[in-house]
C-alpha positions as CSV (number, residue, x, y, z in Angstrom):
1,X,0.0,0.0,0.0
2,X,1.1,3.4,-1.0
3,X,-0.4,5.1,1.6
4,X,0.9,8.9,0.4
5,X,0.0,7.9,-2.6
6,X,-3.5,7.4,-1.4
7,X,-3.5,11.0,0.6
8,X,-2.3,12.6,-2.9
9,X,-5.2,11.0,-4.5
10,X,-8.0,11.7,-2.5
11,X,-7.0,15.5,-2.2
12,X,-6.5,15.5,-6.2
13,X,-10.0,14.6,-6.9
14,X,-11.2,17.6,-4.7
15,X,-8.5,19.9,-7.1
16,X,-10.0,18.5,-10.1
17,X,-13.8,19.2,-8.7
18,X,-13.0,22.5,-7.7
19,X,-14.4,22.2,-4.1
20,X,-10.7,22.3,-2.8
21,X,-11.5,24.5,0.7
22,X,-9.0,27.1,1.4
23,X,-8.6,28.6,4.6
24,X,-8.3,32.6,4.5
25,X,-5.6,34.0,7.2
26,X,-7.4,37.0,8.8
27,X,-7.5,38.7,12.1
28,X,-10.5,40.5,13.1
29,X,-10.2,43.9,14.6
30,X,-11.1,44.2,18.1
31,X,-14.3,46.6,18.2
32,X,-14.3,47.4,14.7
33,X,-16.1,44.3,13.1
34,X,-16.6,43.6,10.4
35,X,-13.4,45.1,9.3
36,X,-11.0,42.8,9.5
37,X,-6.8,42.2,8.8
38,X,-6.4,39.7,5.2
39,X,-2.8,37.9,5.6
40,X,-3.3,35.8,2.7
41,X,-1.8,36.0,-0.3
42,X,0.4,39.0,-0.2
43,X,3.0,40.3,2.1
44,X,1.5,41.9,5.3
45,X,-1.8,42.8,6.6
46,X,-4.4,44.3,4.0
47,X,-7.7,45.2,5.2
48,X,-11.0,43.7,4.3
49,X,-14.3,43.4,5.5
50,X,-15.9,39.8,7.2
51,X,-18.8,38.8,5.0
52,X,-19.6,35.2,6.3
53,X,-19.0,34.9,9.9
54,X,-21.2,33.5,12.3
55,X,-20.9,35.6,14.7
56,X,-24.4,37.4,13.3
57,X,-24.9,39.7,16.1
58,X,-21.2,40.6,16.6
59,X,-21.0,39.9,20.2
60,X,-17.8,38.2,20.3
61,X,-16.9,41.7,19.8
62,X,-19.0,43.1,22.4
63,X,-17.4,45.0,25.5
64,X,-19.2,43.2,27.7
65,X,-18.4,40.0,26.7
66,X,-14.8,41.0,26.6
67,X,-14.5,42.2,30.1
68,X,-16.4,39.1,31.7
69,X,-14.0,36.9,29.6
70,X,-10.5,39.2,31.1
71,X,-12.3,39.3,34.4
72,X,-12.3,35.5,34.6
73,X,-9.0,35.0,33.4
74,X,-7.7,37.1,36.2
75,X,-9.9,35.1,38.8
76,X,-10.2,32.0,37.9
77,X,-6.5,31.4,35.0
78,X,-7.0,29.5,31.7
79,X,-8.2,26.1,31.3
80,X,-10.7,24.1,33.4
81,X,-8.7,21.5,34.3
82,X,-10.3,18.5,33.4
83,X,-13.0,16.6,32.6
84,X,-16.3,18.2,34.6
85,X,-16.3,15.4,37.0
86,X,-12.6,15.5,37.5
87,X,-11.8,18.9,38.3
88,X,-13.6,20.8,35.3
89,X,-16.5,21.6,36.9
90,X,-16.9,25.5,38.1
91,X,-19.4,27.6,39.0
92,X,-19.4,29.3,35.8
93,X,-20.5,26.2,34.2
94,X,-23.6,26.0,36.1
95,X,-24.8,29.2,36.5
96,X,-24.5,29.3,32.3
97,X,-26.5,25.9,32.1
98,X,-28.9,27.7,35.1
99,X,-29.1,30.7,32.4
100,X,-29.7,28.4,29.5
101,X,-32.5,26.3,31.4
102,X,-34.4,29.6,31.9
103,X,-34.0,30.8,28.3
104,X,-35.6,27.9,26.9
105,X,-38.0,27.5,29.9
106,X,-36.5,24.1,30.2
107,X,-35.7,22.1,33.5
108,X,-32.4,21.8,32.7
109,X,-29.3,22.4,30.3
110,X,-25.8,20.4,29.9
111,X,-23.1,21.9,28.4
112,X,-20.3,20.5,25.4
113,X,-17.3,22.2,23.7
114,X,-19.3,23.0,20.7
115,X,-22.7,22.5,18.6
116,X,-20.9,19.6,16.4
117,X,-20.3,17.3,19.7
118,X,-23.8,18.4,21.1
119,X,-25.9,16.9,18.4
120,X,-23.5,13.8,18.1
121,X,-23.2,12.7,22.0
122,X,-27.0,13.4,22.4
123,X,-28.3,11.6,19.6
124,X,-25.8,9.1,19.5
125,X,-27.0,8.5,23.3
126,X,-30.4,9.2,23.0
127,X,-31.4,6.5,20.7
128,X,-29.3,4.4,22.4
129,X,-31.2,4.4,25.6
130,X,-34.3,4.0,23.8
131,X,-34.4,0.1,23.3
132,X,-35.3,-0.2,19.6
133,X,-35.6,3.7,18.6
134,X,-36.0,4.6,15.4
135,X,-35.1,8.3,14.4
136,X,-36.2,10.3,11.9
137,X,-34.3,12.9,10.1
138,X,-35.0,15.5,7.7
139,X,-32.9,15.1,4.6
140,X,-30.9,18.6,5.1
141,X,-30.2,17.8,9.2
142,X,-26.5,19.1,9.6
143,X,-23.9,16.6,9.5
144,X,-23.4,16.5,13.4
145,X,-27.0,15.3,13.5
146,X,-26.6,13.0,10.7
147,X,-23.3,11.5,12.8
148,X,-24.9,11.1,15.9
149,X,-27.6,9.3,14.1
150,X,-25.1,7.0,12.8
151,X,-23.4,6.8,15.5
152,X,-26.6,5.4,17.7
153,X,-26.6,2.1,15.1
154,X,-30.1,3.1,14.9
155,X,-32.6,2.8,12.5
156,X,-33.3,5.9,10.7
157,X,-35.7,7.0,8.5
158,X,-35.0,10.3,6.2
159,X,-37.9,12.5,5.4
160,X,-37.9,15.3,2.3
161,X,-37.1,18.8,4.0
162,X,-40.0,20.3,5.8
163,X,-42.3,17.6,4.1
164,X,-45.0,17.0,6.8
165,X,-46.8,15.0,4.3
166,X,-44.0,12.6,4.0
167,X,-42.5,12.7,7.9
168,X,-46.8,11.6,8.8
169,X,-46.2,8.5,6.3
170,X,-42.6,7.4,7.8
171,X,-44.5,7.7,11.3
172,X,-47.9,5.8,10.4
173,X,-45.7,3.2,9.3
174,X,-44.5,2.5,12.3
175,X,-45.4,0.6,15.4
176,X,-47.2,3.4,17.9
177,X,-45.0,1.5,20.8
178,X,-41.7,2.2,19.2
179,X,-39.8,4.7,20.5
180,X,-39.4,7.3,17.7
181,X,-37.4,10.9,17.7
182,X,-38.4,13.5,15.2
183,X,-34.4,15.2,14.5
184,X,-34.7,18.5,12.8
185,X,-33.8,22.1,12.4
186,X,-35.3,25.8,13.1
187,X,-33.1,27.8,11.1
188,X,-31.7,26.3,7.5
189,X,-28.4,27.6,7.3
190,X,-27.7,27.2,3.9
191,X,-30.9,28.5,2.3
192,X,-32.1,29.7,4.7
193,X,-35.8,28.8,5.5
194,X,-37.9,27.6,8.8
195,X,-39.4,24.3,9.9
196,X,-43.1,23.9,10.7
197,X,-42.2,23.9,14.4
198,X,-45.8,23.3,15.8
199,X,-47.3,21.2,12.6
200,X,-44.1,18.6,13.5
201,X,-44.9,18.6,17.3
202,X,-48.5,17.9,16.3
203,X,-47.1,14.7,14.5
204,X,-44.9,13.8,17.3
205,X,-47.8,14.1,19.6
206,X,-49.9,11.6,17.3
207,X,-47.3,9.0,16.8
208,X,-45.9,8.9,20.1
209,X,-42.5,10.5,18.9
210,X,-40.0,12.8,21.1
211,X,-38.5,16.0,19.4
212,X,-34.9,17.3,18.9
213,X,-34.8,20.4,17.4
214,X,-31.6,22.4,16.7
215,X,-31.4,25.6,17.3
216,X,-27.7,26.5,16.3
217,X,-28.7,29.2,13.6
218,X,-31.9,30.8,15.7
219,X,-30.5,30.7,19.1
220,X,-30.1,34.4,19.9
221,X,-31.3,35.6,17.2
222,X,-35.1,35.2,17.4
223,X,-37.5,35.3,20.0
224,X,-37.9,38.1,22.4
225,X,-35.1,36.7,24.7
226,X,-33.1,35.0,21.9
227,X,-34.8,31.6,22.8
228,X,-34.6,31.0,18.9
229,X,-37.5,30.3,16.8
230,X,-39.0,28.1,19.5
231,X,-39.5,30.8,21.4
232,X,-40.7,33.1,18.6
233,X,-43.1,30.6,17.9
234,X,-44.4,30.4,21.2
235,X,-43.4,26.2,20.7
236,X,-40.3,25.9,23.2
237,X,-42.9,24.4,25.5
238,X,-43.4,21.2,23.2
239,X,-40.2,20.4,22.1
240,X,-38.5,17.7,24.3
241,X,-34.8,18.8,23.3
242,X,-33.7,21.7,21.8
243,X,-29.9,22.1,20.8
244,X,-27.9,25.1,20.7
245,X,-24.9,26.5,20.1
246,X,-22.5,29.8,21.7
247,X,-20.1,30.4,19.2
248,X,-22.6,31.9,16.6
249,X,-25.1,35.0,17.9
250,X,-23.7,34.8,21.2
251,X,-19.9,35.2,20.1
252,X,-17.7,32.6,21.8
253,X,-17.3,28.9,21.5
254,X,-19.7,25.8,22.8
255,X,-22.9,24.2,22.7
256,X,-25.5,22.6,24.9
257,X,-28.8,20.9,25.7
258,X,-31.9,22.2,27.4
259,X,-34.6,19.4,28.2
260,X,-35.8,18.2,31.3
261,X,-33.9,16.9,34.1
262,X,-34.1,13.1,33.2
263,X,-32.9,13.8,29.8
264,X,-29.8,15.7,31.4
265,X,-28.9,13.7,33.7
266,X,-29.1,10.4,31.8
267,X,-27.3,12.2,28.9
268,X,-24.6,13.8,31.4
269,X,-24.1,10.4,32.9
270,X,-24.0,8.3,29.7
271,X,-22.6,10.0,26.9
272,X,-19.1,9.9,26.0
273,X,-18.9,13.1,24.3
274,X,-19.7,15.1,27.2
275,X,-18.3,12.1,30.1
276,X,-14.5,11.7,28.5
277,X,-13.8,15.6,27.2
278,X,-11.9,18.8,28.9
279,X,-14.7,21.3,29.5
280,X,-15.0,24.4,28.0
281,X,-12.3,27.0,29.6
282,X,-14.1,29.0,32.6
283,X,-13.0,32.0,30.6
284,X,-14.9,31.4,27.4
285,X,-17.9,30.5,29.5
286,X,-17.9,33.6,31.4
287,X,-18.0,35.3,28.2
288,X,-21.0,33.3,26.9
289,X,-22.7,33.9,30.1
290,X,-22.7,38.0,29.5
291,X,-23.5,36.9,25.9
292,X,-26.4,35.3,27.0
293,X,-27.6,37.8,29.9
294,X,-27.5,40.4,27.3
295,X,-29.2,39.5,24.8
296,X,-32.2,38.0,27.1
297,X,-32.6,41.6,27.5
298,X,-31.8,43.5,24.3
299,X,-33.1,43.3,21.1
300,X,-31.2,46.0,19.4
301,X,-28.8,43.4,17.9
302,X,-31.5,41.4,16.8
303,X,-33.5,44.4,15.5
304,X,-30.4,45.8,13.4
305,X,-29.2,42.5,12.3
306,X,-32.6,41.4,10.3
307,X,-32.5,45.3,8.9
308,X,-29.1,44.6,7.6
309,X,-30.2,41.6,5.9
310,X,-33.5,42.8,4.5
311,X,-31.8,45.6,3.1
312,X,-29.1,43.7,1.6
313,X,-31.5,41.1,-0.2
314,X,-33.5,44.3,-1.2
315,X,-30.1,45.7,-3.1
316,X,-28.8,42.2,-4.7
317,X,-32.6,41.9,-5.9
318,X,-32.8,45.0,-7.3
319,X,-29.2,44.5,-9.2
320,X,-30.2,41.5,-10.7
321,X,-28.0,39.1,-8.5
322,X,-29.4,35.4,-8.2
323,X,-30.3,35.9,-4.2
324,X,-32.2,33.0,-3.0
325,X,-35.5,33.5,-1.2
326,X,-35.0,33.2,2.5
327,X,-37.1,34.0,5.6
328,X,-34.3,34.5,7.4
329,X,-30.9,36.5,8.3
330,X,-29.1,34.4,5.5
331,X,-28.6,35.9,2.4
332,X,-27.4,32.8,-0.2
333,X,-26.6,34.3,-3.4
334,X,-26.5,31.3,-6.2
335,X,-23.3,30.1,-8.3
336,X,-24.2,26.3,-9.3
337,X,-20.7,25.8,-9.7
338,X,-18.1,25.1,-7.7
339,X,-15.0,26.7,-9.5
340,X,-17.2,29.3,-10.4
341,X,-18.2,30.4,-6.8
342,X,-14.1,30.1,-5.8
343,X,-13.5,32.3,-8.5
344,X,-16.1,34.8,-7.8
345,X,-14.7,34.6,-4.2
346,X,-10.8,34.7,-4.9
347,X,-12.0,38.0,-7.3
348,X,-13.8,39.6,-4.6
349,X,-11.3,38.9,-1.7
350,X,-8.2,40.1,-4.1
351,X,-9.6,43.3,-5.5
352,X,-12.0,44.2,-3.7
353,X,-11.3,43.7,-0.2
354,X,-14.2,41.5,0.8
355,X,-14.3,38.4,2.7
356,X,-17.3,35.0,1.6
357,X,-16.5,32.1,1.4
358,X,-17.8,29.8,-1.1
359,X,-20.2,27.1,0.0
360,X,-19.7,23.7,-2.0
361,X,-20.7,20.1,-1.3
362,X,-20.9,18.5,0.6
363,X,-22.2,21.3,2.9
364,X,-24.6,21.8,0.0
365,X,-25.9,19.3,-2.9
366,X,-23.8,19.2,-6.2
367,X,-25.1,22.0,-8.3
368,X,-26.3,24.6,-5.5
369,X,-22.8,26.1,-4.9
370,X,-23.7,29.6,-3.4
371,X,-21.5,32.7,-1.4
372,X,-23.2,32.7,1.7
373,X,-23.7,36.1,3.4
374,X,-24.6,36.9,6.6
375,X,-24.9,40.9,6.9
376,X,-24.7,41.9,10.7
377,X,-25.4,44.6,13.1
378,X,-22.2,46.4,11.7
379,X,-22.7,46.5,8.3
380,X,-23.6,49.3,7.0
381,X,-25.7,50.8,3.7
382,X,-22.3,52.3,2.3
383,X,-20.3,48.6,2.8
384,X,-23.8,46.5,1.0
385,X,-23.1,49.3,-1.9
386,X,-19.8,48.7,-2.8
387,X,-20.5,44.6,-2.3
388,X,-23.2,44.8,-5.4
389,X,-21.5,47.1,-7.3
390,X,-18.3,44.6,-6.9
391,X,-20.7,41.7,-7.6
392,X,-22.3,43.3,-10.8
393,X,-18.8,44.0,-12.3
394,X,-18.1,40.7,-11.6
395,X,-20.8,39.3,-13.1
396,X,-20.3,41.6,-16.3
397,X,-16.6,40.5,-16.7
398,X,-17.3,37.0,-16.1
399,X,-20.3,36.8,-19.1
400,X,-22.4,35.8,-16.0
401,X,-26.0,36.4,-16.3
402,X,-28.2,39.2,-14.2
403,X,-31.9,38.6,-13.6
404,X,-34.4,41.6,-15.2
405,X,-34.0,44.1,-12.3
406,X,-37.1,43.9,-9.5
């Protein structure tokens, strides 16, 4: 076996597809988001502006996030220490699950070092404990849900997105008595739409099925105290598990669980995601717990984020630009090609200063390659501007073609 050989091979076929991922050197600028510092490419620092990041409401940047996070390095040093039941348990970890409990009007919460090992360990887990479950999925789940599904050994069954007319006949064809969870999403991240929250509780209730909904892209972001679009919905109440994450709208790093205690505790003591890993660092939870505080109270964020990517929908429509329809803060413009979209990206960070990645499979199907933006608090009328006029001349010198103007 030639095993470089093999290495050289499998990273050649993603050359020759063009989905080849590059990883941008940046720094972000400390209270000036979205500006940021480009290293890439060309010898020292040039300035750009952030695009694509997560962070949608900017609070990784936020002053009180940054003081709770210096404050707790000066109390309480770097890392946790362990494991949370050998030594990596602090108070800051459960007054944030305490704070993530109530923001979900939950029993309890459980915390993991990020959104990916959330949905693994608790599905994996969940199903697991349920003698003979059988999950069911819809088809554009993220692949941490999909892995934990796998990972249970399962059996699954995979229902078209948002179909409620296809979910009901995977259901009826089951045995009432089996145990059954109903895995899905609130927020789409790639295109960008919303799940029938309460029609999908309304078949759980039927069919005897528990729900795990994740949260990752709502949490935050919607409801009046950022409980996600649960809470908007008014459905947090009916959902048995809901899944979030803190290193998107609230800024840091991590994820967790809110469900009742029972759930908790048998997750906490039984999963090997959360029962064999370091916990997160007592200073990034600190920061996540201002995060959180705050926005439970504030909705200017919120309000000026979903402004910021109204208005930038609005201008891309009216330019002609292939935006897709979305509901949401997610602003997908469509390629359809992969070396296309890397193009249009390597153009746009090279000459014009402005940071998006481009989105290929398999985080999307073959065929739907997009530049995914995600236009935040920051981002001004002036910055969306000069991104369409860069995007029109793009799509003028690359023979590219512009929809009849709305």
């Amino acid at each position: 076996m030639n095993y470089g050989q093999v290495f050289d091979e499998a990273i050649g076929r993603l050359h020759k597809e063009g989905r080849y991922r590059v990883f941008i050197d940046i720094m972000r600028n400390k209270g000036a988001y979205p500006n940021a510092r480009c290293f890439h490419g060309h010898n020292g620092p040039k300035p750009i502006t952030v695009w694509c990041s997560n962070d949608y409401l900017a609070m990784g940047q936020h002053p009180k996030v940054i003081e709770a996070m210096e404050n707790a390095l000066h109390d309480v040093g770097a890392g946790s220490g362990g494991t949370r039941n050998i030594g990596g348990n602090t108070h800051l970890h459960v007054e944030l699950e305490r704070e993530l409990a109530d923001l979900h009007g939950k029993e309890g919460a459980l915390l993991f070092t990020s959104g990916y090992v959330s949905n693994d360990a608790t599905l994996s887990t969940l199903a697991k404990l349920l003698p003979g479950c059988v999950i069911f999925s819809d088809e554009l789940n993220h692949a941490s849900m999909i892995a934990g599904i796998r990972n249970s050994g399962c059996e699954k069954r995979v229902f078209r997105h948002n179909d409620l007319e296809h979910l009901e006949q995977l259901l009826a064809a089951e045995d009432f008595d089996t145990p059954k969870v109903i895995a899905f999403e609130s927020v789409y991240s790639m295109d960008g739409d919303v799940a029938p929250i309460h029609a999908i509780c309304d078949l759980a209730e039927k069919y005897n099925a528990l729900t795990y909904i994740d949260e990752v892209h709502a949490v935050g972001m919607y409801g009046e105290h950022g409980g996600g679009i649960s809470e908007r919905d008014e459905a947090a109440h009916r959902i048995d598990i809901i899944e979030g994450t803190l290193g998107k709208a609230f800024g840091v790093m991590g994820g967790y669980i809110a469900a009742d205690t029972r759930v908790i505790d048998c997750i906490r003591s039984y999963a090997p995601g959360f029962i064999f890993t370091t916990s997160l660092s007592p200073v990034l939870v600190a920061g996540v717990l201002a995060a959180v505080k705050h926005l439970k109270s504030s909705n200017e964020e919120r309000d000026a984020q979903q402004a910021a990517a109204a208005l930038l929908k609005e201008k891309m429509r009216k330019a002609g630009l292939p935006v897709m329809p979305s509901v949401t803060h997610i602003v997908p413009l469509m390629i359809g090609d992969p070396v296309r979209a890397k193009q249009i990206s390597d153009i746009l960070l090279a000459e014009y200063g402005v940071y998006v990645q481009p989105i290929n499979f398999p985080t999307v199907p073959r065929g739907t390659e997009r530049l995914r933006f995600t236009p935040g608090p920051a981002h001004t009328a002036e910055m969306m501007d000069e991104l369409v006029t860069a995007l029109v001349e793009i799509w003028d010198r690359m023979e590219l073609e512009l929809r009849k103007a709305a």
